[in-house]
Every structure is written in C-alpha cells, then in structure tokens.
C-alpha positions, -999 to +999 in steps of 0.1 A: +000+000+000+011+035-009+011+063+015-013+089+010-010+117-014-013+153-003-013+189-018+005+219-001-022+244-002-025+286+006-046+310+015-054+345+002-029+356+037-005+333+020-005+312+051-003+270+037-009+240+049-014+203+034-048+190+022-056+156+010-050+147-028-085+132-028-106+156-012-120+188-027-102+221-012-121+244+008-131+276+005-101+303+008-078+276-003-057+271-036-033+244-044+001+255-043+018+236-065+033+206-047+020+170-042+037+144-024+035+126+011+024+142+040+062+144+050+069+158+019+048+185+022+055+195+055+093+198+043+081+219+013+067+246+031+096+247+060+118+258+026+092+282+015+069+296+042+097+313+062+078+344+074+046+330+091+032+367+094-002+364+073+003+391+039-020+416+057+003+419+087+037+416+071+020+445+044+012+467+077+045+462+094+059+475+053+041+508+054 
C-alpha cells in the first residue's frame, strides 16, 4: 500500500498547509503547486513559508 497523497495548499494571507489529494479544497484555499506525502509536504513549506506573518500583517509592518 502506498502512502497517502497530499497537496500543499495557501490561503489568500498566504499562510499553507497540506490537504488531502483526494478531497476537494475548501473555500479560501488554492493548491500551491506541490503534491507528495504528507512528510513531503511539511518539508516543502519549512523551505518556502519562512515568514509565518499572514500578507495583511507583514503588508502593515511595510508601510
């Protein structure tokens, strides 16, 4: 047996997360471009999510 397939997925705050493959995405939530297993995953957004501000905030703390 395999192990599950998952999706990294972000919000319009740019915040992510993983979903499963198989399941529809809810609402606020867009794929991000990277499938694999939930380890995977995790390891893909510790490389790209390195501020965990949401956009709004790190946009206010900019001004």
């Amino acid at each position: 047996m395999s192990d599950p397939r998952f999706l990294v997925v972000r919000n319009d705050e740019e915040q992510y997360s993983i979903w499963a493959a198989d399941r529809e995405l809810p609402a606020g939530w867009q794929d991000a471009g990277f499938a694999g297993t939930r380890e995977e995953c995790l390891a893909h957004i510790d490389t790209v999510w390195t501020d965990m501000r949401p956009k709004s905030v790190r946009e206010a703390a900019a001004s």
